[in-house]
C-alpha positions as CSV (number, residue, x, y, z in Angstrom):
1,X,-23.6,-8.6,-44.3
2,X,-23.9,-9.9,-40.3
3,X,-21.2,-12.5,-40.2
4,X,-22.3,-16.1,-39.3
5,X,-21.7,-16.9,-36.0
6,X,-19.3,-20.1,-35.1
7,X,-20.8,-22.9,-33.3
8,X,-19.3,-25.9,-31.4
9,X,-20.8,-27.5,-34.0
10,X,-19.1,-26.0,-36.8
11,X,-15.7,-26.6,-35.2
12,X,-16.8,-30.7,-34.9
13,X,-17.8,-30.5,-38.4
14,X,-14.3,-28.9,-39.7
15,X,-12.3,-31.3,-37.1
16,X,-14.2,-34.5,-37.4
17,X,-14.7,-34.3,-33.5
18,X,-17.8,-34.7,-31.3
19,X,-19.3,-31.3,-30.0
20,X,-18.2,-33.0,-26.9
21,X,-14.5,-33.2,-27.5
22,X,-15.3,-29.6,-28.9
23,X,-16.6,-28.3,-25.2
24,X,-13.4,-30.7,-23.4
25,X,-11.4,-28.4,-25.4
26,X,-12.7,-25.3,-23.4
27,X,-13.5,-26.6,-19.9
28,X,-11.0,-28.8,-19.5
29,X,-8.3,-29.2,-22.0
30,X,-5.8,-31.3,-20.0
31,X,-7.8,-34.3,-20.8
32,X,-7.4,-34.2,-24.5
33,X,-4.1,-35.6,-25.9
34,X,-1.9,-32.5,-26.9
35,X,-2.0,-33.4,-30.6
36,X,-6.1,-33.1,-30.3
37,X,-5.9,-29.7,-29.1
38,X,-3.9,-28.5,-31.8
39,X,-5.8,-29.7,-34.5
40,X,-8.8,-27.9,-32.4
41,X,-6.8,-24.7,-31.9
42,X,-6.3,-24.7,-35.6
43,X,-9.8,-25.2,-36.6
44,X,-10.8,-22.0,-34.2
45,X,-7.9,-20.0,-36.0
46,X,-9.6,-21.3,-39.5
47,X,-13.0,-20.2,-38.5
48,X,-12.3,-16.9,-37.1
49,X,-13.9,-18.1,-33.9
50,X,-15.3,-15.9,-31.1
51,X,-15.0,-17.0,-27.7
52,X,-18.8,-16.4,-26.0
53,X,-17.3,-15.8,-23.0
54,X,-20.8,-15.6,-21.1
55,X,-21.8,-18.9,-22.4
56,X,-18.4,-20.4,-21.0
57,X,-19.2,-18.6,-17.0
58,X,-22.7,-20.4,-17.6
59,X,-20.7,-23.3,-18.3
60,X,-18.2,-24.1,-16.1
61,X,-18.7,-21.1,-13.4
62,X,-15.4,-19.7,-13.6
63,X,-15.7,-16.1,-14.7
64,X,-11.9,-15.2,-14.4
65,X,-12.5,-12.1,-12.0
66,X,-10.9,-11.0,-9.4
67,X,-11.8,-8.5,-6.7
68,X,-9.7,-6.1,-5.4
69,X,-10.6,-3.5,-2.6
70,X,-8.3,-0.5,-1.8
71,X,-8.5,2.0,0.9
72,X,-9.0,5.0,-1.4
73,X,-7.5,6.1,-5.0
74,X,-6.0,9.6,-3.5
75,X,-3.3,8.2,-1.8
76,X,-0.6,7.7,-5.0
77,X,0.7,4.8,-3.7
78,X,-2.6,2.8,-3.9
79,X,-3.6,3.9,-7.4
80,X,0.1,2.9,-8.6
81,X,-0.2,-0.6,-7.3
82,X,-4.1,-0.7,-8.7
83,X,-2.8,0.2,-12.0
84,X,0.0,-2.4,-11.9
85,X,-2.6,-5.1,-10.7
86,X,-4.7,-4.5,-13.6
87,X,-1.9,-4.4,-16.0
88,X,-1.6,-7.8,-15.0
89,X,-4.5,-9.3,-17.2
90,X,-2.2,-9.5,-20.5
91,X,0.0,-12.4,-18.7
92,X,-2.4,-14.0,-16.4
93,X,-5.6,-13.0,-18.4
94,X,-7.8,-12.1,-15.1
95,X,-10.2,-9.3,-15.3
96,X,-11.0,-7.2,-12.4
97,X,-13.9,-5.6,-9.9
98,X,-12.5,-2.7,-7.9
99,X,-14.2,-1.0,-5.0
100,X,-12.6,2.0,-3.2
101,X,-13.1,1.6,0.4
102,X,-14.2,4.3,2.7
103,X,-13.5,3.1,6.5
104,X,-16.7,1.6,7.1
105,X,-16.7,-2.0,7.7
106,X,-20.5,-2.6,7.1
107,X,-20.0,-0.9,3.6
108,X,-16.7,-2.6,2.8
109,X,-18.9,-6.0,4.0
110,X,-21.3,-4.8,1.5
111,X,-18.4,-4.8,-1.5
112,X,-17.4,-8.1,-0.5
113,X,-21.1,-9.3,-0.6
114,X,-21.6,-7.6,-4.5
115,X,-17.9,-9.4,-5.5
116,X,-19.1,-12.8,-4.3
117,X,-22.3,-12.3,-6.3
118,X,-20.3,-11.6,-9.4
119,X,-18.9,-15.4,-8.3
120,X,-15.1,-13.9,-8.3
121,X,-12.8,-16.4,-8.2
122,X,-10.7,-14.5,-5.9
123,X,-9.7,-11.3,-4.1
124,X,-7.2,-8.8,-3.2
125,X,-7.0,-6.3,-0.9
126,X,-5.2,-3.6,0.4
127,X,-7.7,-2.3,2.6
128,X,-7.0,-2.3,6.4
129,X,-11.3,-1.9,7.2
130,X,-11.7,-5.5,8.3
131,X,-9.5,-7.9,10.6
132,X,-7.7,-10.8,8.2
133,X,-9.8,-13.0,10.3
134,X,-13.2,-12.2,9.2
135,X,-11.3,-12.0,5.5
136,X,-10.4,-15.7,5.7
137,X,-14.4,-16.6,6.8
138,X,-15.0,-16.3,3.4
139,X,-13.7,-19.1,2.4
140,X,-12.3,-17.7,-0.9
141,X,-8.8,-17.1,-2.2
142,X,-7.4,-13.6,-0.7
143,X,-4.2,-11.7,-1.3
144,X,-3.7,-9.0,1.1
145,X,-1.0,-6.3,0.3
146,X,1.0,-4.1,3.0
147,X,-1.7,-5.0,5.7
148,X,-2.4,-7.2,8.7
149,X,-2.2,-10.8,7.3
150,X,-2.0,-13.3,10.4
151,X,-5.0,-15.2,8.6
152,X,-4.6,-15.2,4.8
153,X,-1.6,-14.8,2.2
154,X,0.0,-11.6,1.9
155,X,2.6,-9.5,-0.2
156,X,4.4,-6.8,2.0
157,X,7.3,-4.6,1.6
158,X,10.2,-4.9,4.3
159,X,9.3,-2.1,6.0
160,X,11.4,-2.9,8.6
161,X,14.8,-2.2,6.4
162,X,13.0,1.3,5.1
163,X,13.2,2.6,8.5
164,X,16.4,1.9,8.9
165,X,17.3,3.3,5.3
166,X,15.4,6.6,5.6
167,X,17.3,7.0,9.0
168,X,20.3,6.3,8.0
169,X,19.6,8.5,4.5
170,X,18.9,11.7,6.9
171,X,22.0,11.0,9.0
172,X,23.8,11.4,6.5
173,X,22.5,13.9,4.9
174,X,23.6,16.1,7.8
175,X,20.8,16.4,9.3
176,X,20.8,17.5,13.4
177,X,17.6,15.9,14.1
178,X,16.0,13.5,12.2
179,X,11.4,13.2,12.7
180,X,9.9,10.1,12.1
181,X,6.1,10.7,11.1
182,X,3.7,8.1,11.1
183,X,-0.3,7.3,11.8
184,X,-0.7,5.8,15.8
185,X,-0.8,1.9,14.2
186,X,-0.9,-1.4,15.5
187,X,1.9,-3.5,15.9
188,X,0.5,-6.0,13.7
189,X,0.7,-3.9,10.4
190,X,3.5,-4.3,8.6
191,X,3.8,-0.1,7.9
192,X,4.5,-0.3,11.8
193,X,8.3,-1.8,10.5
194,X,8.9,1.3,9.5
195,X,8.7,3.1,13.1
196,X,10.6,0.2,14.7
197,X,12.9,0.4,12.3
198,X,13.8,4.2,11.9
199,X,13.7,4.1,16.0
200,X,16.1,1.0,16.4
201,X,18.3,2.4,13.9
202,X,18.6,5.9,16.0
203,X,18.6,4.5,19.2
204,X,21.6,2.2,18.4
205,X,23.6,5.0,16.9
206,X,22.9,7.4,19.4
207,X,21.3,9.9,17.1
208,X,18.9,12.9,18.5
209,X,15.7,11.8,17.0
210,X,11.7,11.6,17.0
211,X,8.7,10.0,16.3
212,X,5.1,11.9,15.6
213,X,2.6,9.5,15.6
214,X,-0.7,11.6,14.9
215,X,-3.8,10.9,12.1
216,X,-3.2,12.9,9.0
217,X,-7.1,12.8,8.0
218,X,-8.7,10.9,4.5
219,X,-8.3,13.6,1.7
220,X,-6.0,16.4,0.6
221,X,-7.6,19.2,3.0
222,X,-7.4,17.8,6.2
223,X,-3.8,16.1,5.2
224,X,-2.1,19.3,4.4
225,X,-3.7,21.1,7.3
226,X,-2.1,18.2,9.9
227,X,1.0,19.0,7.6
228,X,0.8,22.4,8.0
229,X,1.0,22.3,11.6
230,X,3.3,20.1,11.4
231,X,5.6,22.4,9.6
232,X,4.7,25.2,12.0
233,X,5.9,23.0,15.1
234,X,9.3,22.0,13.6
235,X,9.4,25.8,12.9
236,X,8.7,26.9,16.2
237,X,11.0,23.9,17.8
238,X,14.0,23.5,15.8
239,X,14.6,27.2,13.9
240,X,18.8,26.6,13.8
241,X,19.1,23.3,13.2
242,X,19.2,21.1,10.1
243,X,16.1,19.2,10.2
244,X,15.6,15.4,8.0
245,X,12.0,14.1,8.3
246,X,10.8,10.8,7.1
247,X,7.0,11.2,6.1
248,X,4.6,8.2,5.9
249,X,4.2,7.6,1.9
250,X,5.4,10.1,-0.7
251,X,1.8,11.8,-1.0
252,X,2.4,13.7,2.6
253,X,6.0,14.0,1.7
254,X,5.3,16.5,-1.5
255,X,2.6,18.3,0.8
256,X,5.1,19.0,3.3
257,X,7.6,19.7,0.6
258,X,5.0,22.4,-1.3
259,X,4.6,23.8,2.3
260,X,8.2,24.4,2.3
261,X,8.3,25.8,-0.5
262,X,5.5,28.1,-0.5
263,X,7.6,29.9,2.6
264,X,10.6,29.8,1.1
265,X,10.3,29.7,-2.7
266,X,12.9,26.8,-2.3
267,X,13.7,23.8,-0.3
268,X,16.4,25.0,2.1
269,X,19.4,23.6,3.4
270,X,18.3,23.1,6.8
271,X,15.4,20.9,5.7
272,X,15.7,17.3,4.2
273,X,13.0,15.1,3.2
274,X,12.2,11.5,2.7
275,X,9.3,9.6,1.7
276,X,7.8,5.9,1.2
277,X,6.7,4.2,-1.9
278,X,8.2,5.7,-4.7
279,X,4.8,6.4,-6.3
280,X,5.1,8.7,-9.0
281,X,4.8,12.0,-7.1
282,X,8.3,11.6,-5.5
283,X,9.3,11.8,-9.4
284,X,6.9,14.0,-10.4
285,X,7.4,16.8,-7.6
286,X,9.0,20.8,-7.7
287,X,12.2,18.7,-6.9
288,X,12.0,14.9,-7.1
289,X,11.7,13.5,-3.5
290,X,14.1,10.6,-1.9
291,X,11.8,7.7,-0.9
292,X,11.9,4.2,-0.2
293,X,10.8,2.5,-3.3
294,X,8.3,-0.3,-2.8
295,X,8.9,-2.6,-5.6
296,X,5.2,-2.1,-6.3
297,X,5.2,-4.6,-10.6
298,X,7.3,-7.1,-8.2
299,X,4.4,-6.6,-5.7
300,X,2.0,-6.9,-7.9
301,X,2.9,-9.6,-10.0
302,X,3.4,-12.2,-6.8
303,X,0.2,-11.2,-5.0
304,X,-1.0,-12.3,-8.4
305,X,0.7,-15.4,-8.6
306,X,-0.1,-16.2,-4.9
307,X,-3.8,-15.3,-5.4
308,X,-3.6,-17.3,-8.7
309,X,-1.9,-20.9,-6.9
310,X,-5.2,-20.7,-4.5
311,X,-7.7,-20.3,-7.2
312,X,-5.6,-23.3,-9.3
313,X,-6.0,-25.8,-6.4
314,X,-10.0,-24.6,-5.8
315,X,-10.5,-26.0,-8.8
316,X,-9.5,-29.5,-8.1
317,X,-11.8,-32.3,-7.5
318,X,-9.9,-32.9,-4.2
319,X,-8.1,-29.2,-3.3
320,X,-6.0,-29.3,-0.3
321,X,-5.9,-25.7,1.6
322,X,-3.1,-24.3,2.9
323,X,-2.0,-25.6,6.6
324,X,-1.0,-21.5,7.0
325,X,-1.2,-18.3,5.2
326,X,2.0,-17.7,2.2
327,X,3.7,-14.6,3.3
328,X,6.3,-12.8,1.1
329,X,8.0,-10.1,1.7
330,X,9.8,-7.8,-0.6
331,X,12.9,-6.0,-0.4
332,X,12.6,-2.2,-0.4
333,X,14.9,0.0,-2.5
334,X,16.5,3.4,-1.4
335,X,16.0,5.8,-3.9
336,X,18.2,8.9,-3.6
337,X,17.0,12.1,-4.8
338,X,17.2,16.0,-4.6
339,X,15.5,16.3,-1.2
340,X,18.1,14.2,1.2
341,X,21.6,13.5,-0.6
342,X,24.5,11.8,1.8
343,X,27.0,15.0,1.7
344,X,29.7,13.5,0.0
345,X,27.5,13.1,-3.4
346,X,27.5,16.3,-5.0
């Protein structure tokens, strides 16, 4: 037998309240006495009610989704922090609309455009496609992680102090000559911490160093073939000394690291590696890969409280917007693993 379907007015009826009171309840519980809403919350309980939650978007307009936008879902580090995002919805109960980006600003325009038709109550990205100040234009709630922020809130990681911690990881490691590698970016991203930071940290100790700033390429074939000639080149250049490198994120990290050992059939002495994100490659690797761990539940947990204060005060009858963008920034954590040990730890 189809089970009857629960009404508002069913709940008045078994409450003794007005199918008013009944819809308060929903749209706008703060203005019933606290004693009211438990006799209602009861009465649901009792009925085996059903939230209709299209009926309550028709409602009030609030559809509790969130947008989020990320570069690509290859890169490990950027399916880690979606999956932690989404794991999200059993404390804050916000569902989500995720586009994977490609580069192209009048397509990424063109997500944006779909998420505001699905009336998203706010966004999150961590796609660098377009500036933060054509983000803030639209005049919605936005969250953006480990990218250029000058116009709207933002979550980073202190790349900064992972620059200096992979450094000072490879120096120890006894390493001769420790190899920054990076993608040619802008001051203004906060990844660009971690070039400044590896550099300051060798310059002030006098330690023999370098920084390759070159584009690795969008997918898995064109970065291992930049890696590849990478590895070739540090061959060619450095063939008797010990050589640390700190890679990007910990995806080209275990590329150059299967490079390695496809030549060698091990990971040799005079090669130590580092990577960035602790995304679970670096633990999941031939042999587990030192990285700088991006905190990436922390991360994901106050880009959703951050996003979450915004959409709060939107929905007052009088919101006041922020007089500037809410940065945080999070403290990185260095992981030590099998590819770059300090000597003295066995």
């Amino acid at each position: 037998m189809t089970k009857k379907k629960i009404t508002f007015a069913d709940i008045a009826e078994y409450t003794g309240f007005s199918k008013t009171t009944v819809s308060r309840y929903f749209n706008d519980p703060d203005s019933l006495t606290v004693e009211n809403q438990e006799k209602i919350a009861e009465a649901l309980k009792a009925l085996d009610y059903k939230e209709n939650k299209l009926a309550k978007v028709l409602a009030n307009g609030k559809t509790e989704f969130i947008g989020v936008i990320v570069p690509n879902l290859y890169m490990h580090y950027y399916s880690d922090m979606l999956s932690e995002i989404i794991s999200t919805y059993e404390k804050y109960g916000y569902k989500f609309i995720v586009f994977a980006g490609n580069r192209a600003p009048e397509v990424e325009r063109k997500y944006i455009s779909e998420l505001l038709a699905y009336n998203i109550e706010g966004l999150i990205t961590l796609s660098h496609t377009l500036s933060s100040k054509e983000l803030a234009a639209y005049n919605i709630p936005i969250v953006a992680i480990e990218r250029e922020q000058q116009h709207v809130c933002g979550i980073t990681t202190d790349n900064y102090m992972g620059g200096v911690q992979a450094a000072s990881l490879l120096v120890k490691s006894g390493c001769d000559i420790i190899i920054h590698v990076n993608s040619d970016i802008p001051e203004s991203m906060p990844a660009y911490g971690r070039i400044s930071g590896f550099k300051d940290f060798c310059e002030e100790h006098k330690i023999d160093h370098r920084i390759i700033l070159t584009d690795m390429g969008n997918n898995f074939e064109e970065n291992h073939a930049g890696i590849l000639k990478l590895f070739k080149e540090l061959e060619n250049e450095y063939p008797k000394k010990a050589v640390g490198v700190f890679m990007p994120n910990d995806t080209h990290a275990n590329i150059l690291l299967n490079i390695i050992f496809e030549k060698y059939g091990k990971l040799p002495e005079k090669y130590k590696i580092v990577g960035f994100d602790d995304s679970p490659i670096s633990r999941e690797a031939v042999i587990p890969i030192s990285t700088i761990g991006q905190q990436v539940s922390i991360m994901a947990d106050e880009a959703m409280k951050l996003l979450i204060s915004q959409m709060d005060e939107q929905k007052k009858r009088r919101p006041k917007p922020l007089s500037k963008p809410v940065n945080k920034v999070i403290t990185p954590i260095l992981i030590v693993r099998e590819t770059a040990k300090p000597r003295s730890v066995s």
